[in-house]
N, C-alpha and C positions, 0 to 999 in steps of 0.2 A: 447539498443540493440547493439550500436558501440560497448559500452564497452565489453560486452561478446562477442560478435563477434571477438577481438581483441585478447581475453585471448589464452594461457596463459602471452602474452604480450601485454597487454593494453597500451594507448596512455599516456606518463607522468609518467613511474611504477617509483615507490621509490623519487617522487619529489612532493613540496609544491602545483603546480597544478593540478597534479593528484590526490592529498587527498583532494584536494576540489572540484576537478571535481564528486569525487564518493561521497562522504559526499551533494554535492546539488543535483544529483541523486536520492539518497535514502532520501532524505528531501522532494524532490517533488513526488516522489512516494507517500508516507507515507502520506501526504498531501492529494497529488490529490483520492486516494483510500480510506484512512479513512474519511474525510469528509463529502463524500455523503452516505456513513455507517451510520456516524453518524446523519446525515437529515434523513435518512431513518427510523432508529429506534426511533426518535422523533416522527414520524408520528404513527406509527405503534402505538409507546406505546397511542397514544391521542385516536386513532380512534378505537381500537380493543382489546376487552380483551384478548383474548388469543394469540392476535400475537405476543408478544414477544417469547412466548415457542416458536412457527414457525420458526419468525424469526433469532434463536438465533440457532435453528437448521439449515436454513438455512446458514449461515455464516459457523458454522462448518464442513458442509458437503463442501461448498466450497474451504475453508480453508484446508481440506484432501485433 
């Protein structure tokens, strides 16, 4: 949120810090977010036949 809050001048623009600042940003997103996706649709596919269709609609609806 610092970082967009910053733009159009974020904190480090055009230096080795700043590319690693946003590059571990969007790593632990991606992380922290797909992850528990991914526990989720494990469960889902174990315990429910039809939950995947659900779920898979879920996801895209949130995803829009």
């Amino acid at each position: 949120m610092f970082v967009a809050f910053k733009s159009p001048c974020p904190p480090y623009v055009n230096t080795l810090k700043g590319d690693i600042l946003i590059l571990t940003i969007w790593l632990s997103t991606y992380v922290l977010l797909g992850y528990p996706r991914l526990i989720i649709a494990n469960y889902v596919r174990d315990y429910c036949s039809s939950g995947m269709f659900w779920y898979g609609v879920s996801v895209q609806l949130g995803a829009l």
